[in-house]
Each structure stands twice: as structure tokens, then as C-alpha cells.
C-alpha positions as CSV (number, residue, x, y, z in Angstrom):
1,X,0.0,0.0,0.0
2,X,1.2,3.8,-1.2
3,X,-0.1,6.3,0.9
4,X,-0.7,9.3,-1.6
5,X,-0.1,12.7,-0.7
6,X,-0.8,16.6,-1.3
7,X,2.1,19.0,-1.8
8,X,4.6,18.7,0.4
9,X,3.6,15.7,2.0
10,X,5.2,12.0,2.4
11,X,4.6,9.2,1.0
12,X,4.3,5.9,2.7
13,X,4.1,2.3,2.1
14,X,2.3,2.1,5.7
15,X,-0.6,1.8,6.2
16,X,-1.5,4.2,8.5
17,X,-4.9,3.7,9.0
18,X,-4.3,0.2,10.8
19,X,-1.9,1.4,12.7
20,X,-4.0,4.0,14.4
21,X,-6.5,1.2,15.0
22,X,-4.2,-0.7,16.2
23,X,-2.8,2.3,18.5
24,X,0.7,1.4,18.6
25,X,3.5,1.2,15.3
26,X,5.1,-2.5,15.3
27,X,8.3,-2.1,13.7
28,X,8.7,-5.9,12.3
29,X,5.4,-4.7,10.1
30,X,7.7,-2.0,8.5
31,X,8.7,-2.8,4.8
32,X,12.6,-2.6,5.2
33,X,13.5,0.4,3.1
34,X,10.2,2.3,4.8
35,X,11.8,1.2,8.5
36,X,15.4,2.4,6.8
37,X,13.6,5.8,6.2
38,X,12.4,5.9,9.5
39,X,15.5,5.2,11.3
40,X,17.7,7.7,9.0
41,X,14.8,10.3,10.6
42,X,14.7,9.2,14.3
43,X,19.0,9.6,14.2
44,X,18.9,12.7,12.7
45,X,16.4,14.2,15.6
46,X,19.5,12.6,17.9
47,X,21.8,14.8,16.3
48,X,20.4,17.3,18.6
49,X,20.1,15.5,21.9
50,X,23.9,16.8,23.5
51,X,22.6,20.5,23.1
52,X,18.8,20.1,23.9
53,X,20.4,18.4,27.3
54,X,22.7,21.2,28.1
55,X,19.0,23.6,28.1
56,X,17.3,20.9,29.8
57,X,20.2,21.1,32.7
58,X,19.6,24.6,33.0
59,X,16.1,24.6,32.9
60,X,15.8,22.3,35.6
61,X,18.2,23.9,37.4
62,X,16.3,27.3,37.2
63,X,12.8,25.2,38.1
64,X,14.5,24.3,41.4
65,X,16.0,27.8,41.9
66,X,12.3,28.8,41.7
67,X,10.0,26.3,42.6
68,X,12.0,24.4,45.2
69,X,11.5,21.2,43.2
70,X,12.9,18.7,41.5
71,X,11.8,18.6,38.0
72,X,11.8,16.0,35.1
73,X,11.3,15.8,31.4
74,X,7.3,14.6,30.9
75,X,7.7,15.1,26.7
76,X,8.8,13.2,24.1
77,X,12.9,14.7,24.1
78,X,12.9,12.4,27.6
79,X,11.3,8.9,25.6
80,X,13.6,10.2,22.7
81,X,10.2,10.6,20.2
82,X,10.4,13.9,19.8
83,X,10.0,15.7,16.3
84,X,11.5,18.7,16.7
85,X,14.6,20.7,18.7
86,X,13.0,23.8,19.8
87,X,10.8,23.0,22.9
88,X,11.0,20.8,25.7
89,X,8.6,19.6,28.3
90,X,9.7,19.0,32.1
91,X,7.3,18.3,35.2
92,X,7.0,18.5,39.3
93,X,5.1,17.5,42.0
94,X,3.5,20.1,44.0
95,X,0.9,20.6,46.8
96,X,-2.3,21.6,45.5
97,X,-2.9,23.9,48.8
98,X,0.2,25.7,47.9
99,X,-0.3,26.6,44.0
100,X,-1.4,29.7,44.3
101,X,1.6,30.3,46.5
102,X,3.7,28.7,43.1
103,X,1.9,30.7,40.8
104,X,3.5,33.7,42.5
105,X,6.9,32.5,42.9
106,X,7.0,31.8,39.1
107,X,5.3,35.3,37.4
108,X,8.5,37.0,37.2
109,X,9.7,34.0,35.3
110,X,7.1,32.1,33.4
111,X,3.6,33.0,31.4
112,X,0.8,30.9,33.1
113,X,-1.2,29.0,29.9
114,X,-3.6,27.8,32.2
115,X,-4.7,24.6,34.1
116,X,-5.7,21.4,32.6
117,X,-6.7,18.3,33.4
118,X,-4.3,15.4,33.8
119,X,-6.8,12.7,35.2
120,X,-10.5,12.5,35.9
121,X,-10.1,14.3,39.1
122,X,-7.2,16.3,39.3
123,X,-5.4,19.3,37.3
124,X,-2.0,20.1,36.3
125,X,-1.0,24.2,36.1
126,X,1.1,25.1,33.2
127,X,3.8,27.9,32.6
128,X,6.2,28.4,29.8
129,X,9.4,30.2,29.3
130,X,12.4,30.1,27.4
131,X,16.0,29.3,27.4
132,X,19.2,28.9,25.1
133,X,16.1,30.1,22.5
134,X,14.1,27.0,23.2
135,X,10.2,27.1,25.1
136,X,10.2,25.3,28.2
137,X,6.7,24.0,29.5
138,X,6.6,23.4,33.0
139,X,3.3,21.4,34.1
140,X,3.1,21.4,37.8
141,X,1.1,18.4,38.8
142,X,-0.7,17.1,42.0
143,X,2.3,14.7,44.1
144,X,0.9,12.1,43.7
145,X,0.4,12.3,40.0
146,X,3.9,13.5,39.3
147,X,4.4,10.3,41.3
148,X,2.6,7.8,38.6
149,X,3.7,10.0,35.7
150,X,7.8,9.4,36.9
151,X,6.9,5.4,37.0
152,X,5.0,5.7,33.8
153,X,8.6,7.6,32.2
154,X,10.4,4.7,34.1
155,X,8.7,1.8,32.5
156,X,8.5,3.6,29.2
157,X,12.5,3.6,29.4
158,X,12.5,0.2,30.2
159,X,10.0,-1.3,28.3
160,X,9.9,0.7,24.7
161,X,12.8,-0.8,22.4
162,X,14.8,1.4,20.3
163,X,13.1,-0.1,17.6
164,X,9.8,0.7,18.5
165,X,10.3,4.2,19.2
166,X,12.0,4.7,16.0
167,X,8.7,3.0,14.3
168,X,6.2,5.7,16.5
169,X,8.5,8.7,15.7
170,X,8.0,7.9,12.1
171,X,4.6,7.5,12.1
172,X,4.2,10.7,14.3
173,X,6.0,12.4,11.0
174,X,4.1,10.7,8.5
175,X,0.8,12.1,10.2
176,X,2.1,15.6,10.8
177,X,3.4,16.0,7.0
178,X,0.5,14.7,5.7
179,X,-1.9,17.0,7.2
180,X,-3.5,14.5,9.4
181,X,-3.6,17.6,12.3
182,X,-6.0,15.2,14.8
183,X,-5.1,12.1,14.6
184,X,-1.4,13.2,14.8
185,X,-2.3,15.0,18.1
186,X,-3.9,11.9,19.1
187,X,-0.9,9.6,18.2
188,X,1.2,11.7,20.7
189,X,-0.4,10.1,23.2
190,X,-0.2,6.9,22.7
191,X,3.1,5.5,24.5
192,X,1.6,7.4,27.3
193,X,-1.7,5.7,27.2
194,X,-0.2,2.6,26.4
195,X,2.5,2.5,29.4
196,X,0.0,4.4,31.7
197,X,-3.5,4.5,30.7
198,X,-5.0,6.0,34.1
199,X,-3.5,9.6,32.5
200,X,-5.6,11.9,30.4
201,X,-2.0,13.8,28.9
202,X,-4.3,16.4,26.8
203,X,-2.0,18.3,24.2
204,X,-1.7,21.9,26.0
205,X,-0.4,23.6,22.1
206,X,-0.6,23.3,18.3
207,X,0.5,20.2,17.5
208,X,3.4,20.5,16.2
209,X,5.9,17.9,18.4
């Protein structure tokens, strides 16, 4: 199967629709020059990974500086499925008594975007700023959340092969390139839901990760 596309998108012999039913990209499936393609892709987003850690470092460093707290990477740079160098997505735990307390420690250093929610009953605040030129989302979450979300990261790391997150990183491009705006935003999510399906990790921007 040829997946046809519009100007300046990519074809694929995937098919694409299966593997959004299916809600997870098996790389053995892969043609081998489509799974070549895909890995040429996934190592040249790793081309990046020794400067986007230097900003993650300080980041962090300036999240404890403000907040007190520990933070860690919640987005794809961390699971290594990320599309892009120019944002990055890092987490803490923090007492829900005390957020209006955070939210004034952090407006001299972050824009609020607002408060969504991470699971049926409980929210996550979000703030964005910048360094080294790249956007830094900080979503403070309830303890106990940042609790599940830091084992969720943990058995994505040990449980997601190298293989496999080259296979979702490519199909995360396909969808992105070929206009497929929802389901893309949809396939985000779905090492998340798959390693920790109690989470509701709503996109908080365009998609474009």
C-alpha cells in the first residue's frame, strides 16, 4: 500500500490507518527500506540530543531555583520521540494547597497558559518560558500524579525498544506531514496511554511535536 499525498507531504508504504487502530506502530510490520527511512529520521532528531540536554540542565536547574522542586522531562525529548529541537517539556510534583503560593513565585519568570486536566479528578498548572532560545513547558502536577507519571517515564524507558520508538517517531511524521492535524495529536499520546493509561495527557499547544 502507497499512501498518496498533497504538496509537500510524504509518502508511505504504511498503512496508517491500521496502525491508528491498532494504537501502537510494530516495527517488524515495516517494509525494510520504509523502516530504513524511518530510522535515518529518528537519528537525525539525535543529532540534537547533547545541546537540547545542556537547556534541559539549566532549565531544571532554574525550576529548582524557583519552585523548590525537582523537576523531570514529561515530553517526548525524555522517551527520545520527539520531532523537533525547539521545545521541551519537564514536570513537578507540588501541593495543591500551595499553587497559588507557586503561581507567584513563578510570574517573574514564566507566562501561566492555564490549568488542565491530567486525570478525571485532578489538574495540572502550566507555565512556559524560554532558554538557550528553546520554550520550556513546566506542568506542575498534584504529588501524587507526578508520582505515577515518573513510574509511567520509568517503564516507558525500560519497556519501549529502540526499535519501536523509531517505528512511532515515524509515524508521528508521516501524520504531521500529511496533514493529518488530529489524529497526529492523538498519536502523541499513545506511548503514554499505552504505558500508563489511568493519565488523560491532553495536548496543551498546536501540534506540532
Amino acid at each position: 500500500m502507497i499512501e498518496h499525498t498533497g504538496p509537500g507531504g510524504v509518502e508511505t508504504a504504511l498503512d496508517l490507518d491500521a496502525i491508528l487502530t491498532a494504537g501502537w506502530a510494530v516495527p517488524d510490520v515495516f517494509p525494510p527500506q520504509e523502516f530504513q527511512r524511518a530510522e535515518a529520521f529518528w537519528r537525525a532528531r539525535r543529532a540534537e540530543d547533547e545541546r537540547l540536554l545542556r537547556v534541559r540542565t539549566a532549565a531544571a536547574r532554574l525550576v529548582r531555583e524557583w519552585t523548590g522542586r525537582s523537576s523531570r522531562d514529561v515530553g517526548s525529548f525524555g522517551i527520545q520521540l520527539n520531532l523537533e529541537s525547539s521545545d521541551l517539556d519537564l514536570g513537578i510534583g507540588y501541593p495543591v494547597r500551595d499553587r497559588q503560593g507557586l503561581m507567584e513565585a513563578l510570574a517573574p519568570h514564566a507566562v501561566f497558559k492555564g490549568e488542565r486536566f491530567t486525570r478525571f479528578t485532578t489538574t495540572r498548572l502550566v507555565f512556559s518560558f524560554e532558554v538557550d532560545g528553546v520554550e520550556i513547558d513546566l506542568s506542575a502536577l498534584t504529588e501524587e500524579d507526578f508520582e505515577v507519571a515518573c513510574r509511567m517515564l520509568d517503564e516507558i524507558d525500560a519497556g519501549m525498544s529502540q526499535r519501536e520508538r523509531i517505528a512511532h517517531t515515524w509515524v508521528k511524521h508521516l501524520l504531521r506531514a500529511n496533514g493529518r492535524g488530529e489524529q497526529y495529536a492523538a498519536w502523541k499520546l499513545a506511548t503514554y496511554a499505552r504505558f500508563c493509561p489511568e493519565f488523560n495527557w491532553v495536548p496543551i499547544l498546536e501540534p506540532s511535536r
